[in-house]
Structures are given as structure tokens and as C-alpha cells.
C-alpha positions as CSV (number, residue, x, y, z in Angstrom):
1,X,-112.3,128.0,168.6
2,X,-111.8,125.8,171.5
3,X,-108.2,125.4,173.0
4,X,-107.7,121.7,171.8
5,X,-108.2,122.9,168.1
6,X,-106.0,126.2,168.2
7,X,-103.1,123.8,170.1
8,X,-103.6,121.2,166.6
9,X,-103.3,124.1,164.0
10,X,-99.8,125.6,166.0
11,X,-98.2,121.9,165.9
12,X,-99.0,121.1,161.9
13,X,-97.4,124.8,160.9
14,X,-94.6,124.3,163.5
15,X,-94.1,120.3,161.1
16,X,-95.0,122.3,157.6
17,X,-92.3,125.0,158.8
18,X,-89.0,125.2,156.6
19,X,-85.8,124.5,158.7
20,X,-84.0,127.2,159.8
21,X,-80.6,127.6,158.1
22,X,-77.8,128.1,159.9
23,X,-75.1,131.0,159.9
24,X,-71.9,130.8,158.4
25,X,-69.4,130.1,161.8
26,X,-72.3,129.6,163.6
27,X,-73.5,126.1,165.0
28,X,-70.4,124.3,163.0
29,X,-67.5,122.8,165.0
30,X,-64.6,125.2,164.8
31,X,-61.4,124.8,162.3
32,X,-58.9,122.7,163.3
33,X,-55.7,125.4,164.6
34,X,-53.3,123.3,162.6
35,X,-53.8,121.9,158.8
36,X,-51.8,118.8,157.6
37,X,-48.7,119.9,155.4
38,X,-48.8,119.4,151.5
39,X,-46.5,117.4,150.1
40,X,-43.9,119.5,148.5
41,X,-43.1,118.5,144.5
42,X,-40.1,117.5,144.0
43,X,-37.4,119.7,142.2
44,X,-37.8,117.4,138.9
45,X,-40.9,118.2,139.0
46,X,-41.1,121.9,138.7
47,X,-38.8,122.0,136.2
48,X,-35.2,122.6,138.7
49,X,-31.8,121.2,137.5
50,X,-30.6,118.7,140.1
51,X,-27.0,120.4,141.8
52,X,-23.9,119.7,140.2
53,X,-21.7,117.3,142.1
54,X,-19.3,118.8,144.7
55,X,-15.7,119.3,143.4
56,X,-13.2,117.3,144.8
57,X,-10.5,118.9,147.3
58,X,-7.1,118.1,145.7
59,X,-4.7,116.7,148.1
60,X,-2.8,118.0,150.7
61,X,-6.0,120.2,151.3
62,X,-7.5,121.0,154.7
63,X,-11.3,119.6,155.2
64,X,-12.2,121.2,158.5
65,X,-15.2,118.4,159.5
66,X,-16.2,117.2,162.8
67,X,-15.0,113.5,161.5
68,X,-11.5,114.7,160.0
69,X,-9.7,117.2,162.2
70,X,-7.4,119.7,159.9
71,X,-4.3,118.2,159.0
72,X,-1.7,120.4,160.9
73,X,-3.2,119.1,164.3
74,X,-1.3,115.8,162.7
75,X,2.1,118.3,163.3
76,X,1.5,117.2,167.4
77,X,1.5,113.6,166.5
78,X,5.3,114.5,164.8
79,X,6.2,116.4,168.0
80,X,5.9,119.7,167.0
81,X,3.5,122.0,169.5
82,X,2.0,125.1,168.3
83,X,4.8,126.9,168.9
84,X,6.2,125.4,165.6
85,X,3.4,126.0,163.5
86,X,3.7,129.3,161.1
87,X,0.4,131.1,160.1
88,X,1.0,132.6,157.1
89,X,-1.1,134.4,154.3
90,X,-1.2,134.3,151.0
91,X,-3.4,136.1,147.8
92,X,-2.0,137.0,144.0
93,X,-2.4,140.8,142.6
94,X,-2.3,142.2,139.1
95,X,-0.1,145.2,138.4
96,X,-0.4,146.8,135.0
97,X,-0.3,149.7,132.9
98,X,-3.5,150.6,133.2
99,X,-3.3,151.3,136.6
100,X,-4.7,153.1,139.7
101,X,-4.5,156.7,141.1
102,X,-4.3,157.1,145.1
103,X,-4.6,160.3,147.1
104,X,-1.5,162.3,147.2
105,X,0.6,164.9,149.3
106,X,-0.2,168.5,148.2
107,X,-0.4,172.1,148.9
108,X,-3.7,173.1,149.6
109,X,-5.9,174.7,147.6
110,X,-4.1,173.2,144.7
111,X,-5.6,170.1,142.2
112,X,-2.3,167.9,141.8
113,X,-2.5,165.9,138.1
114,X,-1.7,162.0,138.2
115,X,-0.7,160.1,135.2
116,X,-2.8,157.4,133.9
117,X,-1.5,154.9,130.8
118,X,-3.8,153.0,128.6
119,X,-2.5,150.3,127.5
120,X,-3.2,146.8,129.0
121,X,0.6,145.0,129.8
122,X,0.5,143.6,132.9
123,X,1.7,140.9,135.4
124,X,1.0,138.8,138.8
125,X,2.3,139.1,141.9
126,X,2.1,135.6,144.2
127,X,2.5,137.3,148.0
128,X,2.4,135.3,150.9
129,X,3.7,136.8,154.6
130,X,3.7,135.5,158.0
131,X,3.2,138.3,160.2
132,X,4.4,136.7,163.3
133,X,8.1,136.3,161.7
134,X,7.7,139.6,159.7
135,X,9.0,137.8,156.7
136,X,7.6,136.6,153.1
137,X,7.7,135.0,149.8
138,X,6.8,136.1,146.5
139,X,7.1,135.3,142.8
140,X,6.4,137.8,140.0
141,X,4.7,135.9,137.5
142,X,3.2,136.5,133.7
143,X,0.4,134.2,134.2
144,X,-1.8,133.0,137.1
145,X,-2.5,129.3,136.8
146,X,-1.9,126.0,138.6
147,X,1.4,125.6,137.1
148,X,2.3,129.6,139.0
149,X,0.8,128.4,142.1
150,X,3.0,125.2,142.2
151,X,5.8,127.8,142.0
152,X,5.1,129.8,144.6
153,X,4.2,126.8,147.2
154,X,7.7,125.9,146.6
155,X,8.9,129.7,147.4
156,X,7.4,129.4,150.4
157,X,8.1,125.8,151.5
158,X,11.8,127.0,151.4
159,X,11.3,129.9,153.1
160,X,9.6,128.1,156.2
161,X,12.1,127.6,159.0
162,X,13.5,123.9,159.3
163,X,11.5,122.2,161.3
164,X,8.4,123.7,161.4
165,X,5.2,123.4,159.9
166,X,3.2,126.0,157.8
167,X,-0.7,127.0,157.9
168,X,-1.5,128.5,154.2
169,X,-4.6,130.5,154.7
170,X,-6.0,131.9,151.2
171,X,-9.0,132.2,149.1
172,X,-10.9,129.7,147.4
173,X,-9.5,130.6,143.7
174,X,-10.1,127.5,141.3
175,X,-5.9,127.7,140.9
176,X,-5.7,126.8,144.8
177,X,-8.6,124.2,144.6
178,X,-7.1,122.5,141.5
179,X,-6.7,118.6,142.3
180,X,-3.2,119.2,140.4
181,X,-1.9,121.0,142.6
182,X,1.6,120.7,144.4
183,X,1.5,120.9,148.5
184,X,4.5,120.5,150.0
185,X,5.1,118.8,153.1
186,X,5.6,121.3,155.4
187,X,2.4,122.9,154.2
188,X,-0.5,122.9,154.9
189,X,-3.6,124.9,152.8
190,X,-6.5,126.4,154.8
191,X,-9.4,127.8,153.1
192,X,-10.7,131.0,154.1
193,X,-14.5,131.7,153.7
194,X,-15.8,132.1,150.3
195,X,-16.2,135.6,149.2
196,X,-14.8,137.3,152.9
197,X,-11.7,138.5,151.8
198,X,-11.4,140.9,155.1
199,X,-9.5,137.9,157.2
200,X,-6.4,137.6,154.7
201,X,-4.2,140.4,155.7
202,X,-2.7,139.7,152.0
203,X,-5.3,142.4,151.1
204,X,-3.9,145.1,153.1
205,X,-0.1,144.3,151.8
206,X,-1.6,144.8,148.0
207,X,-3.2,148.1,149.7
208,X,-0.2,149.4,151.1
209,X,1.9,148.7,148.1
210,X,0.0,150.1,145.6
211,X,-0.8,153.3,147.8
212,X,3.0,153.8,148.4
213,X,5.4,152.6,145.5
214,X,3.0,151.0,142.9
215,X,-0.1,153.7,141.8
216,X,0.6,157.1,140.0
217,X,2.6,155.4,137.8
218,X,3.5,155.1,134.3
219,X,5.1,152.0,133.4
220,X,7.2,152.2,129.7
221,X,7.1,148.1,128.5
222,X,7.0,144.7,130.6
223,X,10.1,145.2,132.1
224,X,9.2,148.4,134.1
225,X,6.5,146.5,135.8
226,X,8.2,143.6,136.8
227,X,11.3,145.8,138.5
228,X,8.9,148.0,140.0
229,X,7.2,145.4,141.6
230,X,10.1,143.9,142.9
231,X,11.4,146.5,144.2
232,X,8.7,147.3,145.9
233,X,8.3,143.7,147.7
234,X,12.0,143.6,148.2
235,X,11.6,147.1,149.6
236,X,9.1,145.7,151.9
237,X,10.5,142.9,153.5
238,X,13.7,144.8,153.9
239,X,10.9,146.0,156.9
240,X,9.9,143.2,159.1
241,X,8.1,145.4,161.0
242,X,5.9,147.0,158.5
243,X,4.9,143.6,157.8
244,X,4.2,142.5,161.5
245,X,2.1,145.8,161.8
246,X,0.1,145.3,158.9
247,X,-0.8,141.7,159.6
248,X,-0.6,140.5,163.4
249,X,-4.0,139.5,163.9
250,X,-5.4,138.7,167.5
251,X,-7.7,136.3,166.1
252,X,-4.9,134.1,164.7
253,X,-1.4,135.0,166.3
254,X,-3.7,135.4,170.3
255,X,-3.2,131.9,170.9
């Protein structure tokens, strides 16, 4: 076979030759590093309730926004400098028969018993303090509503020193968020953050009462429980300097 011939039958199987295919990630232009987002279904569509419409502050209510400063900053504009201004605290606690055992004082080695009463009478008590003047208000109260917390805002508006302007801080209970309710003018009601109850020193004044005059108890009808609790409260203010050790906070009386 001469070389012209041999060089014709290599070029008609190199044309008659299948393609070669080629690897997966091999010969192909690389993925692009970042895909184009989805578009996300809206909440409709997936089945999602739409959110209920935010509840309305009532009046007299503190709305800390960048647009609407808090309202006692307005206490400068009336001449009064922070040295005016009264933080106080507030929170409401339910005292009962069925109530609760604390540690106690005993010899050791020994297993001291505690009453405990099962029935269910009870009452509230409205606290508020301000550390800073070691002095509070309180009403003792057989239901905890709107209509109670109109009440006590009017304890402690009288109880604010004459010229001066209060700061309110307390929880966000639906009883202090009610649009009826009643603020007076020389208070004004700050909103602590929802479920933190650590800031409102209230918390610790419940504590200390119930681990000194209020637990271990057994209380007869109604009547015990609402003389015990005042006399427990009136016991307490009778010591402005329990309540000034129990709530002076550097994060609110530093300033």
C-alpha cells in the first residue's frame, strides 16, 4: 500500500469517527459563584395570618422614638432640671391563703414544720417606691383592674413632692396599657421591657416582704390578709433605709 492511499483511509475513519463526549465539569464554563435570589411568596400565600394591628398607647404614655423624645424631658421646658424629677417603681402582688413557705431560722440537725392553708382567699397589693427618697405608696386592693390602677396613680400622685415631676417605671400589664387609663399630671408612665422583670426593684420589695412578714403564714378570713399586709408595708416604710437599700440602682439614680 503506497503512502498516498494509507494517508486517505486514516482521514475517512478520523470523518466516520463518533465525537468524543465530554466529562461532566470538564470543558463547560464554570458555575456562576452567585445565583439570582427567588422571589419569596408572600405570607398570604402560604397560608400566614397577616399581624394584628398594634394597640394603641393610652395617653399620658411614654413612646421612647427617635421622632418623640419621652415626655418628662418636657419637665425642662416647665423649668424643672433633673434634680426634680422622681424615679420611682411600681408592680402589684397577690397575697393569699394559699401561700408560700421560705427558709427559716433553726437548730441544726432539726426539720422545722411550716404551715400551709388551702383555701384560695386572696388580695392585691399596688406597691410603688422611690428609692432615692426612701418612701412609697400603696393600696391594698380586692381586684386588679384598670379601675385599681386609676387608684393607685392617684396614691402616688399625692405622695410626689410639690413641684416635682414623677417617672413611673413598670411592666407592660394590659391594666397599665389600658387607653382608659388615668395619668396624672405629675406622672409620667415608662415601660420597662417586655418580659425583663429584673430592672423593677418592685420585685425585690415583694421578695423581701414575703420572706420576712408575709410567708409561713396562715391567714383565718379576708380580713387577716389585708391587716397583715398592711402592716407589713406600713412596717416597711416606717424604714426608709431598707427601702433605699433594696432599690438604689446605679443605672437609674447614677446620673
Amino acid at each position: 500500500m503506497s503512502d498516498n492511499e494509507a494517508g486517505r483511509i486514516i482521514a475517512q475513519a478520523q470523518v466516520t469517527a463518533a465525537p468524543r463526549t465530554s466529562l461532566p465539569g470538564r470543558d463547560q464554563d464554570p458555575l456562576p459563584l452567585r445565583a439570582a435570589p427567588m422571589p419569596c411568596p408572600s405570607r398570604a400565600s402560604r397560608g400566614h395570618r397577616s399581624l394584628p394591628p398594634q394597640r394603641a398607647k393610652p395617653a399620658g404614655f411614654a413612646i421612647l422614638e427617635k421622632t418623640s423624645p419621652p415626655r418628662w424631658r418636657a419637665s425642662r421646658e416647665r423649668g424643672l432640671g433633673l434634680d426634680a424629677v422622681e424615679i420611682w417603681f411600681a408592680d402589684e402582688a397577690r397575697v393569699g391563703q394559699k401561700n408560700s413557705i421560705t427558709r427559716r431560722w433553726a437548730r441544726r440537725g432539726t426539720r422545722p414544720s411550716a404551715p400551709q392553708d388551702r383555701r384560695y382567699a386572696s388580695i392585691y397589693i399596688f406597691g410603688a417606691v422611690c428609692p432615692h427618697g426612701g418612701k412609697g405608696a400603696v393600696l391594698v386592693l380586692p381586684f386588679c383592674n384598670t379601675a385599681a390602677m386609676n387608684l393607685h396613680l392617684a396614691e402616688i400622685s399625692a405622695t410626689v413632692d410639690p413641684g416635682r415631676h414623677a417617672v413611673l417605671l413598670l411592666d407592660q400589664a394590659g391594666w397599665h396599657l389600658a387607653t382608659d387609663v388615668a395619668v396624672p399630671d405629675n406622672i409620667t408612665l415608662l415601660p420597662l421591657t417586655p418580659k425583663c422583670p429584673e430592672p423593677n426593684v418592685t420585685e425585690n420589695v415583694w421578695q423581701f416582704m414575703r420572706d420576712n412578714w408575709l410567708s409561713n403564714r396562715v391567714f383565718h378570713d379576708h380580713d387577716a390578709i389585708v391587716d397583715h399586709c398592711c402592716h407589713a408595708w406600713n412596717t416597711l416604710v416606717d424604714q426608709p433605709w431598707r427601702i433605699m437599700s433594696i432599690g438604689l440602682r446605679e443605672w437609674a439614680h447614677g446620673f
